[in-house]
MDAnalysis code that builds the backbone (N, CA, C; Angstrom):
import MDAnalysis as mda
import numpy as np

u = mda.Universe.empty(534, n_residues=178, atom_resindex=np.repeat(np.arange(178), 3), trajectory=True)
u.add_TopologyAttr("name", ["N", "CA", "C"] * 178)
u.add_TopologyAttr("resid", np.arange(1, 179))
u.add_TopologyAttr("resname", ["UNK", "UNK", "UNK", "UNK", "UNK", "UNK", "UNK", "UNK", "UNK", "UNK", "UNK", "UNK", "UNK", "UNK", "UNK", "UNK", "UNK", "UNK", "UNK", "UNK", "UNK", "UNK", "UNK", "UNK", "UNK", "UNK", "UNK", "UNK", "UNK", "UNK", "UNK", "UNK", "UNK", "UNK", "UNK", "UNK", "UNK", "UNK", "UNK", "UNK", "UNK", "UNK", "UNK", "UNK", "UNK", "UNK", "UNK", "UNK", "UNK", "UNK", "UNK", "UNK", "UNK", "UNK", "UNK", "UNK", "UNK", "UNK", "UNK", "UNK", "UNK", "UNK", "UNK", "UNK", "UNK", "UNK", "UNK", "UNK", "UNK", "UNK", "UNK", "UNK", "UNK", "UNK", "UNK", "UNK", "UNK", "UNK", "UNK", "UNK", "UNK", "UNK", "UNK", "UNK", "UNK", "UNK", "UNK", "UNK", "UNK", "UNK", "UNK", "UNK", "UNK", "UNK", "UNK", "UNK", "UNK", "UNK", "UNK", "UNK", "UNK", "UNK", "UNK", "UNK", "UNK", "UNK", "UNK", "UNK", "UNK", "UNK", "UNK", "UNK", "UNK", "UNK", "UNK", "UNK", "UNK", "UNK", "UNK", "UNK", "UNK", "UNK", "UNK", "UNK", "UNK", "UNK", "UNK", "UNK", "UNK", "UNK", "UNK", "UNK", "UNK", "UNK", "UNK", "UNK", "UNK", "UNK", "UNK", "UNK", "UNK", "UNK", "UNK", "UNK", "UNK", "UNK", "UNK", "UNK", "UNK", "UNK", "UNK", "UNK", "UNK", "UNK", "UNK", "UNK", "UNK", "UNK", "UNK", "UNK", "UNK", "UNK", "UNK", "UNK", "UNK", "UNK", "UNK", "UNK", "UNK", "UNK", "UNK", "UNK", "UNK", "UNK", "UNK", "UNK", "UNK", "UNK"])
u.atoms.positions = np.array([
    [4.161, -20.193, 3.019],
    [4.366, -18.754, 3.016],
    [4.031, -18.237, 4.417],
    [4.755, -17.615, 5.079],
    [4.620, -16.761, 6.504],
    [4.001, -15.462, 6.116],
    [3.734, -15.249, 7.341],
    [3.141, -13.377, 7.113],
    [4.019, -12.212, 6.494],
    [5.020, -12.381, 7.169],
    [5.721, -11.563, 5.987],
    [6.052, -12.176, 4.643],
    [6.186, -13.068, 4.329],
    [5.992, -13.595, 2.568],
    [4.910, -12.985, 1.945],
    [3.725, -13.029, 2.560],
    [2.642, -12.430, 2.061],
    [2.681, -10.552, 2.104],
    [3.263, -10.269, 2.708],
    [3.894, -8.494, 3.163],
    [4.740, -8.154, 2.011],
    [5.386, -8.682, 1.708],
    [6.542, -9.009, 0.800],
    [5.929, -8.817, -1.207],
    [4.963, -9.699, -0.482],
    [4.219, -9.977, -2.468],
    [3.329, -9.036, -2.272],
    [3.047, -8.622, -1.711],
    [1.656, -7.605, -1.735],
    [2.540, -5.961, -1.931],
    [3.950, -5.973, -1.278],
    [4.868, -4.892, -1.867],
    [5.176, -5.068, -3.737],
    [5.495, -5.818, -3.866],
    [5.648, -5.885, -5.545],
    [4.462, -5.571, -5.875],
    [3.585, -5.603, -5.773],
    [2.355, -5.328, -6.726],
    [2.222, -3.533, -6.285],
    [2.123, -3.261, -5.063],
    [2.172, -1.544, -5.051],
    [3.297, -1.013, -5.350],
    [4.374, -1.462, -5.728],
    [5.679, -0.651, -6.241],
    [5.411, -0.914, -7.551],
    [4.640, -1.934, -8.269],
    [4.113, -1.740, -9.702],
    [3.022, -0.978, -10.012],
    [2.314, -0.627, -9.282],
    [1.070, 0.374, -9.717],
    [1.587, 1.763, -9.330],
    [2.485, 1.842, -8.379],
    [3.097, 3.464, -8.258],
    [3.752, 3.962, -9.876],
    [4.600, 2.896, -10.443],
    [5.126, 2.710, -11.403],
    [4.637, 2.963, -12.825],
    [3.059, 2.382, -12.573],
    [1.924, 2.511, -13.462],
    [1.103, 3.609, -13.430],
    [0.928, 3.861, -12.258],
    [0.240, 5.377, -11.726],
    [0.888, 6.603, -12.039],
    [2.320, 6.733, -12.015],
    [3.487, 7.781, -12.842],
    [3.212, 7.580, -14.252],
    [2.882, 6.555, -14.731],
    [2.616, 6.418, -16.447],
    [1.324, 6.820, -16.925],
    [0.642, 6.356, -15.657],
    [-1.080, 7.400, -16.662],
    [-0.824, 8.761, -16.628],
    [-0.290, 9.184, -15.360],
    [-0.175, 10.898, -15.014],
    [0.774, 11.095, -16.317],
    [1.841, 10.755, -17.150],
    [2.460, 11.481, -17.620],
    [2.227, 11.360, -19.083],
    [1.034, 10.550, -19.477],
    [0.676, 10.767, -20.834],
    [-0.788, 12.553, -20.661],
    [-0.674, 12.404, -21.965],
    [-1.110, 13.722, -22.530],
    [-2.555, 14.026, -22.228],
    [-3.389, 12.318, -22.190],
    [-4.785, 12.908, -21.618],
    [-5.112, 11.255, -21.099],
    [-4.566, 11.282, -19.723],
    [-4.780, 10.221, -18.803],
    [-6.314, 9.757, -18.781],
    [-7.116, 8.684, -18.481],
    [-7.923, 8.284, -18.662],
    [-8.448, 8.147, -17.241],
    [-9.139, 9.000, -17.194],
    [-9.926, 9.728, -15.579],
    [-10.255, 8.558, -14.832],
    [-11.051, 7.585, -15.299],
    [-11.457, 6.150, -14.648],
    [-10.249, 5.805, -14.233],
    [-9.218, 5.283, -15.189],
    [-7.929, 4.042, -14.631],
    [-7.216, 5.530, -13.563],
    [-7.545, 6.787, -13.130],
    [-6.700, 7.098, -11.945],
    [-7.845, 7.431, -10.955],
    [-8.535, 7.015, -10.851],
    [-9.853, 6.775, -9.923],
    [-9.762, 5.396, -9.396],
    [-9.533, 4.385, -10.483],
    [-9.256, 3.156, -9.781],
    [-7.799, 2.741, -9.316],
    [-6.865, 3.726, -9.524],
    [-5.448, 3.701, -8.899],
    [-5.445, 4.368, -7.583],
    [-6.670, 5.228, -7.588],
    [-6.712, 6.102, -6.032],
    [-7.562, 4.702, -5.138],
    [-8.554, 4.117, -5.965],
    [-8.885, 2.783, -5.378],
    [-8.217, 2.124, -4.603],
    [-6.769, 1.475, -5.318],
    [-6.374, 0.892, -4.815],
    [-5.557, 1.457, -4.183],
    [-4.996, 2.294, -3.916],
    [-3.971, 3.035, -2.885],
    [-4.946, 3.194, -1.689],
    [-6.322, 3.969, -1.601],
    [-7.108, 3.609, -0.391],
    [-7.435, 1.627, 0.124],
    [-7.629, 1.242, -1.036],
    [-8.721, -0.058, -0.572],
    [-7.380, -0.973, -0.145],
    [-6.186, -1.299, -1.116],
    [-5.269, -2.334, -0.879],
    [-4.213, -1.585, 0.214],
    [-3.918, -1.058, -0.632],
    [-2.586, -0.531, 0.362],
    [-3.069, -0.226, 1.723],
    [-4.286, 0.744, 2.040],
    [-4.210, 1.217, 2.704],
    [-5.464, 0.492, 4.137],
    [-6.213, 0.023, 3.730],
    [-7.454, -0.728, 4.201],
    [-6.977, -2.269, 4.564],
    [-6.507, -3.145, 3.740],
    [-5.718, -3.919, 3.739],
    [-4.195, -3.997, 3.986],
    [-3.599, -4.052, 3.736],
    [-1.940, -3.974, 3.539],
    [-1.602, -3.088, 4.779],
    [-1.414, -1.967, 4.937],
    [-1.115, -1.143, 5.989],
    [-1.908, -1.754, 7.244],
    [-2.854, -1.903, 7.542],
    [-4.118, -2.551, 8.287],
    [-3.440, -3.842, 9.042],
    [-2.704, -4.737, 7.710],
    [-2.314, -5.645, 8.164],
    [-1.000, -5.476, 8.687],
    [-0.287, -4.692, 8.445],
    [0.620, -4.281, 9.528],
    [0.303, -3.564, 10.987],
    [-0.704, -2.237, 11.020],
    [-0.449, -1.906, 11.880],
    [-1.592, -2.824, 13.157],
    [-2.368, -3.586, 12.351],
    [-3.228, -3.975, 13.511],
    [-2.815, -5.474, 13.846],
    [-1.878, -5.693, 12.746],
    [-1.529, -7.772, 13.520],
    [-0.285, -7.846, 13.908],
    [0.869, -7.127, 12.208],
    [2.070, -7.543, 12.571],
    [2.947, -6.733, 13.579],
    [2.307, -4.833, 13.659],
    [2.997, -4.359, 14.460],
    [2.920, -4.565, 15.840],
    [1.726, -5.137, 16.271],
    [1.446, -5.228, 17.716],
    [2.005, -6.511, 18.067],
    [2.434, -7.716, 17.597],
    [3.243, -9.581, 17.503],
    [4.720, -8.555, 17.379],
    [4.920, -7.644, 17.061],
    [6.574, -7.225, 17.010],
    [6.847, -6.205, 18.280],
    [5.471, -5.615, 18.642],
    [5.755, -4.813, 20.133],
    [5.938, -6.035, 21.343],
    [5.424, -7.163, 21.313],
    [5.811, -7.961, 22.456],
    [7.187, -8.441, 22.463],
    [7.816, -8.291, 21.564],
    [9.700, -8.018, 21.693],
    [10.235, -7.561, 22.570],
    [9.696, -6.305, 22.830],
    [10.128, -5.471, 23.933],
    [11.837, -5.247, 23.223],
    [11.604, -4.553, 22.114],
    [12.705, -4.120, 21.644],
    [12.858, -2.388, 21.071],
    [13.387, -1.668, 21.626],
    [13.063, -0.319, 22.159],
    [13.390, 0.491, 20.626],
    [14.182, -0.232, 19.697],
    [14.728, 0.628, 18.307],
    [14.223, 0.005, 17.526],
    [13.129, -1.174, 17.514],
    [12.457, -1.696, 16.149],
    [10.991, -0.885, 17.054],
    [10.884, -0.599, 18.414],
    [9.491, 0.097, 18.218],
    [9.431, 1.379, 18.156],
    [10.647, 2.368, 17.771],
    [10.735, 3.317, 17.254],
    [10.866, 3.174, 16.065],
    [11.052, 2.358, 15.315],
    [11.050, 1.996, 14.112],
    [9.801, 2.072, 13.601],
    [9.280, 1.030, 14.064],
    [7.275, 0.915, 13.972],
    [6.510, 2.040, 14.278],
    [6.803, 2.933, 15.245],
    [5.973, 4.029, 15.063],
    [6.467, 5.013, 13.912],
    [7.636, 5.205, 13.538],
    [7.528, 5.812, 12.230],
    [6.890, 5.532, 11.288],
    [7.070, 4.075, 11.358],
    [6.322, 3.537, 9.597],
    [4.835, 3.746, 10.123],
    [4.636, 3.447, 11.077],
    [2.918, 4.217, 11.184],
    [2.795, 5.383, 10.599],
    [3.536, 6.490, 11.519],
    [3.490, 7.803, 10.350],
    [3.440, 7.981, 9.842],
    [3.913, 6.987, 8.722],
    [4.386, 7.189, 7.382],
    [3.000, 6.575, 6.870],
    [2.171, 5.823, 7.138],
    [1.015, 5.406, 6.911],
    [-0.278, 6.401, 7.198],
    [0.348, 7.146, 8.182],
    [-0.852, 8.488, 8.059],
    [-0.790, 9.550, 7.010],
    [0.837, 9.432, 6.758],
    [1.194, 10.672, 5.503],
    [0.404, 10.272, 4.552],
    [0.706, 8.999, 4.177],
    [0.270, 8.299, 3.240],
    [-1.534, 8.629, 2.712],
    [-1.762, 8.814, 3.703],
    [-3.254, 8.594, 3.909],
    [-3.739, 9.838, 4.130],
    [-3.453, 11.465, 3.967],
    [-3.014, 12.839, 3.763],
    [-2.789, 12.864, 2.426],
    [-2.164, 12.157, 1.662],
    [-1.672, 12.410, 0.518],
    [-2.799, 11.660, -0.472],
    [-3.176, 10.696, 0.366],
    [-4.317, 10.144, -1.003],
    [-5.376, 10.507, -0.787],
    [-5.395, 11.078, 0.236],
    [-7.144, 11.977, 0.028],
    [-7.113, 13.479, -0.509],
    [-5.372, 13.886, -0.884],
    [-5.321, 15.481, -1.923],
    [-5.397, 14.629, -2.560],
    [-5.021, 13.586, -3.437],
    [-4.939, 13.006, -4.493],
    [-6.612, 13.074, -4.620],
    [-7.180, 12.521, -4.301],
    [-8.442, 12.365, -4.880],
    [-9.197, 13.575, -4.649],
    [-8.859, 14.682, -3.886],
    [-9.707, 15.831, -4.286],
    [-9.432, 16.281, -5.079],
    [-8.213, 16.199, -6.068],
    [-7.726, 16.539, -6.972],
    [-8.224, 16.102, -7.987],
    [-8.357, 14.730, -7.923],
    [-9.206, 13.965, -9.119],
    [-10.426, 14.503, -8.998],
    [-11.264, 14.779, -7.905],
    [-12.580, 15.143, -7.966],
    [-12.746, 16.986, -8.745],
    [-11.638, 17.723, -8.629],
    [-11.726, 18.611, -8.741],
    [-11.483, 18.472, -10.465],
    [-10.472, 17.908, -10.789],
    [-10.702, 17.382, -12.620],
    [-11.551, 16.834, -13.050],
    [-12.402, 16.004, -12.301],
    [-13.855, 15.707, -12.998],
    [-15.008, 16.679, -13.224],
    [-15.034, 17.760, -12.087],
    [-15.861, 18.692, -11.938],
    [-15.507, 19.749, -12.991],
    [-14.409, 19.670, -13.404],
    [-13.693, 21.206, -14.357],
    [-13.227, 21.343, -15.730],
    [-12.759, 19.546, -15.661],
    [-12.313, 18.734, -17.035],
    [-10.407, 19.233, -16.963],
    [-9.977, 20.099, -15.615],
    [-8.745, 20.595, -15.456],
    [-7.943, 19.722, -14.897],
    [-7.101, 19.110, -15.835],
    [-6.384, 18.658, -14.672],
    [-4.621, 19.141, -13.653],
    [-4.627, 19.208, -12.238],
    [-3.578, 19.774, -12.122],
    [-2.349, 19.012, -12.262],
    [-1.251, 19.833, -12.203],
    [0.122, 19.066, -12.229],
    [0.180, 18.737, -10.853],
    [-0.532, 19.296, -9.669],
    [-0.492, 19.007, -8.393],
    [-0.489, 17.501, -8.111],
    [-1.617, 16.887, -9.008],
    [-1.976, 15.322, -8.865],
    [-0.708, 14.548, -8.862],
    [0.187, 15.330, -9.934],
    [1.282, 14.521, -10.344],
    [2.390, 14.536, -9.231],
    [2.272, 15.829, -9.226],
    [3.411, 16.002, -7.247],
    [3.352, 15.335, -6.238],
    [1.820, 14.985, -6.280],
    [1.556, 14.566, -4.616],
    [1.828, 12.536, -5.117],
    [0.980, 12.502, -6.036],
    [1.466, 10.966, -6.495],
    [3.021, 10.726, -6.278],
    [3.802, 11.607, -7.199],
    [5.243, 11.352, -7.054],
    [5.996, 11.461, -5.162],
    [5.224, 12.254, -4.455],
    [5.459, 12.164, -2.769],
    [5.641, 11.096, -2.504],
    [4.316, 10.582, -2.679],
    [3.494, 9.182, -2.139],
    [4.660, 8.242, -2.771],
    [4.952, 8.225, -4.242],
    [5.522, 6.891, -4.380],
    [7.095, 6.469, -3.659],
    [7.766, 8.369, -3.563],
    [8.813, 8.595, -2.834],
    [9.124, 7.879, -1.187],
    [7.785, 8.221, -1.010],
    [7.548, 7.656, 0.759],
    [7.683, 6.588, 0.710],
    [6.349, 6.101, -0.443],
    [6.361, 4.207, -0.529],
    [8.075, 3.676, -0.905],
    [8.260, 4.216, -1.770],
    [9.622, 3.160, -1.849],
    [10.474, 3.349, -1.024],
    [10.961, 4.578, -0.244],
    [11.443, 4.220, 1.425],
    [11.072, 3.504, 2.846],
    [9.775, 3.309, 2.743],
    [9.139, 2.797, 3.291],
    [9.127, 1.662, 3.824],
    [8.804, 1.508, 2.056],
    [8.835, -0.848, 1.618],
    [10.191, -1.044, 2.040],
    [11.108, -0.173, 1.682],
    [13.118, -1.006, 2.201],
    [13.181, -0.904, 3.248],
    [12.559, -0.055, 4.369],
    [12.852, -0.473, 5.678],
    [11.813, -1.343, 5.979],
    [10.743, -1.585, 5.700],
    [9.914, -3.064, 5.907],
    [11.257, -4.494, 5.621],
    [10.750, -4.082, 4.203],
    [11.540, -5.574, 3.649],
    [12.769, -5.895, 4.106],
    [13.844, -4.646, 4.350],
    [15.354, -4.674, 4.841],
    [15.352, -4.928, 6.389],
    [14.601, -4.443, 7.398],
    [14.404, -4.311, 8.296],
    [14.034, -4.879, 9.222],
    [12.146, -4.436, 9.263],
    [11.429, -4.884, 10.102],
    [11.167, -6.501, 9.698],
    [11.087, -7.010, 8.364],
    [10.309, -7.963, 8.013],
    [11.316, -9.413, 8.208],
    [12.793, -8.730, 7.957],
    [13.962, -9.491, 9.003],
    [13.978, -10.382, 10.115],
    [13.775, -9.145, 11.071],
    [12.994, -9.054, 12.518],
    [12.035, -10.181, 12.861],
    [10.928, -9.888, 12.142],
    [9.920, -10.877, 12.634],
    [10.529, -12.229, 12.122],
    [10.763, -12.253, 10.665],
    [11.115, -13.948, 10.344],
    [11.731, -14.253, 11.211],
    [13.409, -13.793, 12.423],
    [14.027, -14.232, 13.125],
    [13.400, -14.732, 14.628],
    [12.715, -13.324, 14.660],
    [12.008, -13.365, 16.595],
    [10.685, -14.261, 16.406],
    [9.924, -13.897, 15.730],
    [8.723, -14.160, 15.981],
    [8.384, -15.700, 15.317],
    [7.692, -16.654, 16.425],
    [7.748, -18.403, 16.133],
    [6.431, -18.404, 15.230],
    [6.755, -19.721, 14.945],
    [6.145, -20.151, 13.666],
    [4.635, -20.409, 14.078],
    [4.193, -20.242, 14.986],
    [3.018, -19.723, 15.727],
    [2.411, -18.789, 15.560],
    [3.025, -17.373, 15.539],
    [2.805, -16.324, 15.505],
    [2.588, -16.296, 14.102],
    [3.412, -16.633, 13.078],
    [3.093, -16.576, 12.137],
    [1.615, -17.393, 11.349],
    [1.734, -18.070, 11.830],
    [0.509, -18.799, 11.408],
    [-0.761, -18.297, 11.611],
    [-1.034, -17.721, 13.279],
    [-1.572, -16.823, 13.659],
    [-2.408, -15.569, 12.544],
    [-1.044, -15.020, 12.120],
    [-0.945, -13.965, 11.572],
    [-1.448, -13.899, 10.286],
    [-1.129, -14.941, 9.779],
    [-1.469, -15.481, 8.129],
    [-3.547, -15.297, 8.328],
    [-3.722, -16.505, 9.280],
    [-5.217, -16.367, 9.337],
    [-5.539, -14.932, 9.824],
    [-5.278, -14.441, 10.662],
    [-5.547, -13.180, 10.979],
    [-5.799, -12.217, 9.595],
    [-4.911, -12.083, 8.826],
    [-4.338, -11.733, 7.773],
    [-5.661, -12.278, 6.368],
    [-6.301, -13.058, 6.247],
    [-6.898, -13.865, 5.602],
    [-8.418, -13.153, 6.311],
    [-8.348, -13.175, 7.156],
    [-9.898, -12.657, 7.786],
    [-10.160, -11.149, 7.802],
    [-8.742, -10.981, 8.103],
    [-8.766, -9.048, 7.683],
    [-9.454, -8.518, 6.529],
    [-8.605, -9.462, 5.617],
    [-9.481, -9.388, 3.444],
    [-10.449, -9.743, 3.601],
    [-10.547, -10.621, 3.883],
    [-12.404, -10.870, 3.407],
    [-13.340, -9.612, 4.024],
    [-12.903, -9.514, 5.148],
    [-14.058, -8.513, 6.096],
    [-13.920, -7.462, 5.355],
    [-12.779, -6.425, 5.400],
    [-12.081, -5.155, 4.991],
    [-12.425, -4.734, 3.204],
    [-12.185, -5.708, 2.649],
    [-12.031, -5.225, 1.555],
    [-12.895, -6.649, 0.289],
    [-13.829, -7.432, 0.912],
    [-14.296, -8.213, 0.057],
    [-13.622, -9.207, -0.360],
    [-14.780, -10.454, -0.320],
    [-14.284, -11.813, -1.061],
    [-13.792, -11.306, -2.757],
    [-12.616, -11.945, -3.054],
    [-12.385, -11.683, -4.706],
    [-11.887, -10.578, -4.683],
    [-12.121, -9.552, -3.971],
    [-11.540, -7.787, -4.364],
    [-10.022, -8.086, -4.701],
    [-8.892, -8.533, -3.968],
    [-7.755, -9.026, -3.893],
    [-7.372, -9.291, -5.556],
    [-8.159, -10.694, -5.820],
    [-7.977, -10.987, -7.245],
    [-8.288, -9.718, -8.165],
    [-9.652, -9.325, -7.991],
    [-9.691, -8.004, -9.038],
    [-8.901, -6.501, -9.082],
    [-8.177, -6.128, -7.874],
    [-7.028, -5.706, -7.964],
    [-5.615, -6.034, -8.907],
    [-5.306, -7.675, -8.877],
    [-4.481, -7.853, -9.626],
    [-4.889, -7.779, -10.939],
    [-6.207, -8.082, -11.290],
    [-6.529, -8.099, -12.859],
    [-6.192, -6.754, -13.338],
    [-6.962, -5.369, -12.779],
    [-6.599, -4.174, -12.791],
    [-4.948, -4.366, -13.290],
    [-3.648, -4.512, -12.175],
    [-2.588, -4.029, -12.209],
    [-2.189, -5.150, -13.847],
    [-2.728, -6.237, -14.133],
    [-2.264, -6.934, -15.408],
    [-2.964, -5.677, -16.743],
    [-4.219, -5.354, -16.369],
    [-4.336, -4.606, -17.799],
    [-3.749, -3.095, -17.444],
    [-3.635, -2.431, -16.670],
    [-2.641, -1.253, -16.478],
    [-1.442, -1.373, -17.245],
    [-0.782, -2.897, -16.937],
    [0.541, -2.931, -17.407],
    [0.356, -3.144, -19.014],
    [-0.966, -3.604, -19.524],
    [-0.968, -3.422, -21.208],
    [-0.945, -2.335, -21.315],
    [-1.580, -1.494, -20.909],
    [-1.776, -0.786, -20.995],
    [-0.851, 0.675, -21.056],
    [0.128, 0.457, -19.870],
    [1.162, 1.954, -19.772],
    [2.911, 1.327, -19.556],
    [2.726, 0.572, -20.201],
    [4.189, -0.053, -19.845],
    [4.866, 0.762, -21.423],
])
């Protein structure tokens, strides 16, 4: 598996919890914990990890290209990683503000539905795109590189095991709201 293989599988699992995260919001009395630990993982994986590992390994191995429309490319999807990261901290004042009131707004549900809007434009110009790109340009060096890089990022960033207990989360979510 190369670095983007691993970019790749770590997208299926957040296009399934966006998926899952629209299903707690739209039952009748969502269960305050499982969207506390969905704001979890939108800060801890996606965003601590996953984004992290783009903008601090793979985007900077794709700026030595010296290719002038994939690094206008890359600074958007950065942007799009700050929106991202705007949107999940209303998200969670929002949650904080329903714990404090027992109210919850439809706002939560707007800004979630943003976020998942962004994410799934996002992931297709990764996956369609950029992630292209590197498999073609970038040697099997770099990748390897990247993988450990990538491997040391998790452990430091976000804990030995956290990774696995993320997926356990997204397996009982899916008993849960499918």
């Amino acid at each position: 598996m190369n670095a983007t293989d691993e970019l790749r599988h770590e997208h299926i699992a957040i296009l399934r919890v966006l998926d899952l995260a629209t299903g707690m919001l739209q039952r009748e009395h969502p269960e305050k914990q499982d969207v506390a630990d969905v704001l979890d993982f939108f800060s801890d994986f996606i965003d601590k990890c996953h984004h992290a590992k783009e903008e601090d390994m793979l985007f900077p191995a794709l700026s030595e290209l010296e290719d002038s429309c994939l690094q206008v490319q890359l600074s958007d999807l950065e942007e799009q990683h700050d929106i991202g990261r705007v949107l999940v901290a209303t998200m969670r004042q929002q949650l904080n503000t329903w714990l404090e009131t027992g109210v919850l707004s439809s706002s939560l549900s707007f800004n979630l539905e943003l976020y998942r809007q962004m994410l799934l434009k996002h992931i297709e110009i990764e996956n369609d795109q950029v992630f292209p790109i590197a498999d073609k340009r970038l040697t099997e060096a770099h990748h390897i590189k990247l993988k450990r890089d990538f491997d040391l990022h998790e452990e430091k960033e976000i804990g030995h095991g956290r990774h696995e207990e993320f997926h356990a989360m997204i397996d009982n979510w899916s008993r849960q709201y499918v």
